[in-house]
Structure formats: C-alpha cells, structure tokens
C-alpha atoms as a printed R data frame, in Angstrom:
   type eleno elety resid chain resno       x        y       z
1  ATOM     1    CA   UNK     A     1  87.151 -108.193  -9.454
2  ATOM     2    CA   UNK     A     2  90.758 -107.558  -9.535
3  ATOM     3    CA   UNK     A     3  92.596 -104.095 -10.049
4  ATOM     4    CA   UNK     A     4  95.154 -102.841 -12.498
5  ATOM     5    CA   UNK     A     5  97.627 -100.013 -12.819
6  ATOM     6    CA   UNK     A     6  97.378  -98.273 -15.971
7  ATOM     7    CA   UNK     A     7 101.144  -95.702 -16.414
8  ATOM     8    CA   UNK     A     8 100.319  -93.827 -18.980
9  ATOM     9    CA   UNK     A     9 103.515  -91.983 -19.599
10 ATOM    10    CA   UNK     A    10 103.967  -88.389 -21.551
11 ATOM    11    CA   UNK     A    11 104.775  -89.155 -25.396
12 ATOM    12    CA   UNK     A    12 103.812  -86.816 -27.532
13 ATOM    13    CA   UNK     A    13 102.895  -83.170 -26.323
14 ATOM    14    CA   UNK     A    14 100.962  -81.976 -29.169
15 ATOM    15    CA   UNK     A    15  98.807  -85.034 -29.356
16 ATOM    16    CA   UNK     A    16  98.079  -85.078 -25.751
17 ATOM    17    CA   UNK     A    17  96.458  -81.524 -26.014
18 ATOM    18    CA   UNK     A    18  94.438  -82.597 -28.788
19 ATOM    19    CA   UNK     A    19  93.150  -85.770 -27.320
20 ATOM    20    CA   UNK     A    20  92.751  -84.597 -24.268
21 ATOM    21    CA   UNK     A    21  89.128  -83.777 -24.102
22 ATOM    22    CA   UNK     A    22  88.283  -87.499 -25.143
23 ATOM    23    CA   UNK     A    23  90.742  -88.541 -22.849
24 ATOM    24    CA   UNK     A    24  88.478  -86.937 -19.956
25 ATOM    25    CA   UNK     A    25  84.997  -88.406 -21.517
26 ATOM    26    CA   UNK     A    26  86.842  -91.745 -21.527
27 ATOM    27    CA   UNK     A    27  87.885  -91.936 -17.706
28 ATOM    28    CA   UNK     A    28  83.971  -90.230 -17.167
29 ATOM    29    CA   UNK     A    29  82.459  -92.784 -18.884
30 ATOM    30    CA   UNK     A    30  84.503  -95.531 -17.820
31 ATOM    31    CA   UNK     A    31  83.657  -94.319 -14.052
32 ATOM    32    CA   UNK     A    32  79.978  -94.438 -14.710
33 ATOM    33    CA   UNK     A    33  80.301  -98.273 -15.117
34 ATOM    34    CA   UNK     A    34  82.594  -99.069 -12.471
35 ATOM    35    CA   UNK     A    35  85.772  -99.551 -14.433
36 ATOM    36    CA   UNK     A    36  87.708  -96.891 -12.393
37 ATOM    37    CA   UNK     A    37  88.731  -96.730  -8.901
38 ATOM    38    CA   UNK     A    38  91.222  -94.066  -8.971
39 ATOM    39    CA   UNK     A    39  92.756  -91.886 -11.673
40 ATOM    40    CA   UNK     A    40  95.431  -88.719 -11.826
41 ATOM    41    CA   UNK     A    41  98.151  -87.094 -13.430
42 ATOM    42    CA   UNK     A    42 101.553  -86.838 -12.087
43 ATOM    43    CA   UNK     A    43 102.169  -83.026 -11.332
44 ATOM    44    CA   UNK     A    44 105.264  -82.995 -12.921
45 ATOM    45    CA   UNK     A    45 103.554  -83.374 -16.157
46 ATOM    46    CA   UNK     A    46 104.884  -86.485 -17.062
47 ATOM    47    CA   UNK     A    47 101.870  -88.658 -17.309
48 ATOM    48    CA   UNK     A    48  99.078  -90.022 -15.234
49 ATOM    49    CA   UNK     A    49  97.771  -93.151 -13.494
50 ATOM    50    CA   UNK     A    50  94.663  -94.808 -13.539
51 ATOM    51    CA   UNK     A    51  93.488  -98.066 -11.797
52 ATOM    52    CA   UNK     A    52  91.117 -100.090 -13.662
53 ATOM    53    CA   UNK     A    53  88.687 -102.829 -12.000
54 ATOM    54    CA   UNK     A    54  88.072 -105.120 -14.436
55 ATOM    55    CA   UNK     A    55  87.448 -109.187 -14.308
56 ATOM    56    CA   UNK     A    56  91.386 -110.252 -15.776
57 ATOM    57    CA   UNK     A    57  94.532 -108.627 -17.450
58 ATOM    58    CA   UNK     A    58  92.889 -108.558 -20.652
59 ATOM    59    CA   UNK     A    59  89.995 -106.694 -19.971
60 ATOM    60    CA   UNK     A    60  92.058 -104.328 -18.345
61 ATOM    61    CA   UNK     A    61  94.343 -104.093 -21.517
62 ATOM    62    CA   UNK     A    62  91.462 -103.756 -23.713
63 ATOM    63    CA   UNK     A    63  89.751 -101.205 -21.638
64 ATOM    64    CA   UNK     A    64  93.116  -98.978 -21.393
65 ATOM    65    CA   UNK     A    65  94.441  -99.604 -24.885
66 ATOM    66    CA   UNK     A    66  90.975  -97.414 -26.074
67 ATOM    67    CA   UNK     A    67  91.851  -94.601 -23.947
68 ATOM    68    CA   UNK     A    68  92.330  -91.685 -26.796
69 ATOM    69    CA   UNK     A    69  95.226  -90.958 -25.326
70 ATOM    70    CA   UNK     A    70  97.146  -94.529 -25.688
71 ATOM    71    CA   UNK     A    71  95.109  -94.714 -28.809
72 ATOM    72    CA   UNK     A    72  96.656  -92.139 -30.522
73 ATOM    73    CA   UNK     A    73  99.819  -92.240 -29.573
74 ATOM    74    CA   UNK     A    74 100.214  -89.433 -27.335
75 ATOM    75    CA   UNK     A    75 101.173  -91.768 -23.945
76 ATOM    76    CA   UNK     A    76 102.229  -94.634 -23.549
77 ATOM    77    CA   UNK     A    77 100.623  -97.667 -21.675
78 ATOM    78    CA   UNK     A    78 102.214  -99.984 -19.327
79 ATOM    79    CA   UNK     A    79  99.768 -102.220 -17.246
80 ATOM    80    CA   UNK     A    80  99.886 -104.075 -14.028
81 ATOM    81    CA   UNK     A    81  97.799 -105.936 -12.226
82 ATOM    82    CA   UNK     A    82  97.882 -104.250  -8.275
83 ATOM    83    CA   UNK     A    83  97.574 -105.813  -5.204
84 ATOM    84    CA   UNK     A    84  95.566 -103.565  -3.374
85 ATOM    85    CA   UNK     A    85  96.256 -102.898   0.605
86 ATOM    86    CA   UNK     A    86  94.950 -100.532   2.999
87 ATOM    87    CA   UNK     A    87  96.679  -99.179   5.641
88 ATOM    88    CA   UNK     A    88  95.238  -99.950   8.914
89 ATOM    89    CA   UNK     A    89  93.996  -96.848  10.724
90 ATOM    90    CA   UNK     A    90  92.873  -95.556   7.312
C-alpha cells in the first residue's frame, strides 16, 4: 500500500460546476473501497487535493485520471507518490 498526491488544479470554471456533483460521488465511492485517505479543496478556490492509496503509480493514475473532474477537463492532474510521516506527539 503506498500513497499518492493527486493536485488537481482549477481549469475550467464552468466545467467544474457542472461536474461537480460526479466529482463528489467519485471521491464517495472511491472512499467506500479504501482508495482515499484524505481529500480537500484549497480555500482559495484554486483546486483541491486528494491522496489516493493504491498498490503503484499506475493505479493511482488510473484511479485519478477517472475523476469527472480531470476527465473532463475542468482540473488538471498532477500525481505524486507521498511519503507519508507523522509527527510525533500527534
């Protein structure tokens, strides 16, 4: 199990609002199997972040590339895999 950082960056405004109902199915569904371990948007509107768990890079990829969002066009995608560490008193 290995995570990956999913930037999904702000391309197209009026695509966002119209995917953005699938976009929220698609992170609920991909929580319900354990594909997710954190997700969020940035509050300056720009764009969002989700990690993905997932077994390599292109997993991840193909998970993130069928986001409706990235799908369509209205954000962009740039994946990494992350190196996960926890702060010690946390």
């Amino acid at each position: 199990m290995k995570y990956f950082a999913a930037f999904l960056m702000m391309k197209d405004q009026e695509k966002n609002a119209i995917y953005r109902e699938q976009h929220m199915d698609f992170l609920l569904q991909k929580e319900k199997e354990g594909k997710i371990f954190a997700r969020g948007r940035f509050t300056e509107g720009k764009g969002g972040l989700v990690i993905y768990i997932a077994d390599s890079f292109e997993e991840a990829m193909l998970i993130a590339q069928s986001d409706p969002l990235v799908a369509s066009g209205a954000r962009t995608l740039e994946l990494y895999q992350w190196e996960m560490k926890v702060a010690p008193n946390q």
